[in-house]
N, C-alpha and C positions, 0 to 999 in steps of 0.2 A: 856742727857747722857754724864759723864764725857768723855774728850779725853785722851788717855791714848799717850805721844810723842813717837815715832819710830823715828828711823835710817835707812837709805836705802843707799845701794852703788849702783850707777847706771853706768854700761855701757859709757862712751863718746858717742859714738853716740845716744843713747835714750835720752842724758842729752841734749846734744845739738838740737833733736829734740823736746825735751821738751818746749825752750829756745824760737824755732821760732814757736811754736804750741802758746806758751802763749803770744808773741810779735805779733802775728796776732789777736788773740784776745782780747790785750791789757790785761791781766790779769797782777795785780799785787803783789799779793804775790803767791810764789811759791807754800807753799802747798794747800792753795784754789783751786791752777790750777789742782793739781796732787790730789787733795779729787776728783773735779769734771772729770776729765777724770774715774779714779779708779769705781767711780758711773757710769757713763755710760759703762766703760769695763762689770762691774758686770751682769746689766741689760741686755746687749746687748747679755751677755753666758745664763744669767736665760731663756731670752725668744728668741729663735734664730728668725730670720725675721726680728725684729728691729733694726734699725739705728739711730743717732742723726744728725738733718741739724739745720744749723746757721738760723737763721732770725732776724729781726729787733726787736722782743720779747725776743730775747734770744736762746737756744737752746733745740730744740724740738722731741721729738720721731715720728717717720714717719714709716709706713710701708716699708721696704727695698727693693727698686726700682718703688716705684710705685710715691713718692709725697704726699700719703695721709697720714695727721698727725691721731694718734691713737685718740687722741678725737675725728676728725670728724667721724669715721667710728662709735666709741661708743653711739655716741650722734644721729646716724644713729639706731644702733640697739638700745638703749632707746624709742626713739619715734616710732619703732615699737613695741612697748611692750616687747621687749628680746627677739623676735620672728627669730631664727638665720636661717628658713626659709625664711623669708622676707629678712635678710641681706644679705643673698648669691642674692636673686634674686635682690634686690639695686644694688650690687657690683655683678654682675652674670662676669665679666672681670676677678676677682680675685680668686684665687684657695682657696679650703677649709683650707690651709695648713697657708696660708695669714691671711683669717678672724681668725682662732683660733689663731694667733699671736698676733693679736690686742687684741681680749679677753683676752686669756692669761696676758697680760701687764698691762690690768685693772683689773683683778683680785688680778696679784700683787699690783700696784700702782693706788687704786683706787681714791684718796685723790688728787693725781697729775692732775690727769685728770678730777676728777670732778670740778678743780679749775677750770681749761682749760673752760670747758663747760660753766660755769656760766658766766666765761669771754665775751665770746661770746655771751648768753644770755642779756647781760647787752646792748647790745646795741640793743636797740628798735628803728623803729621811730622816737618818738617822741627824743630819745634823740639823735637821728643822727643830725634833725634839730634843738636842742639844740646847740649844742653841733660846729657843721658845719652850720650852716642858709643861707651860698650861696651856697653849693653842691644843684644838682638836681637828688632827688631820684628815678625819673624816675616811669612808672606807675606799677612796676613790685613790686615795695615799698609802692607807697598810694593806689593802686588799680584807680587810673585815673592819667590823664596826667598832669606834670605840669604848673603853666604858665610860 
């Protein structure tokens, strides 16, 4: 989809928050910085309960206050069949108000998350010890202990 440029007059203080929001994150063109904030303001009003937290991946949607990123909980209710029985009783800690948050977000964003998921899928096994061959996966990984 074509961009079409804008102009924005921004406040001193929002600019300057801007300034040390994108020098912590190291971002280096400004409106990259100011598209990706804009995208997470947007998502975060479409679907209330959602939050973004930094990690070593990059930045990621989490249920707001709990830690759990919206893929795991998805990837929770997938492997129950859709079954949003089973996921309240998975998550029985979390209010009904929470679990529809997280759905809600993969409904919108289902492409996002289903990236996430396959992510994690990908690492099996055998490609842990590919991949690491002196980690010890421990018997909770090969199903016996190792030497």
């Amino acid at each position: 989809m074509p961009r079409t440029p804008r102009t924005i007059r921004l406040p001193k203080p929002l600019e300057e928050d801007l300034e040390r929001e994108f020098a912590r994150r190291g971002v280096k063109e400004w409106s990259s910085g100011v598209v990706d904030l804009l995208q997470e303001a947007v998502r975060m009003r479409r679907v209330p309960g959602i939050s973004f937290v930094d990690s070593i991946t990059g930045r990621r949607p989490v249920l707001a206050g709990t830690g759990l990123d919206v893929w795991e909980i998805i990837a929770t209710w997938k492997a129950a069949s859709r079954d949003g029985e089973e996921l309240r009783q998975t998550y029985h800690w979390l209010t009904p108000a929470q679990l529809r948050a997280a759905l809600a977000y993969y409904r919108f964003y289902p492409e996002e998350i289903d990236q996430r998921i396959a992510l994690d899928e990908d690492w099996t096994p055998e490609r842990i010890r590919e991949e690491l061959p002196f980690a010890f996966l421990g018997p909770g990984i090969t199903g016996k202990a190792e030497e």
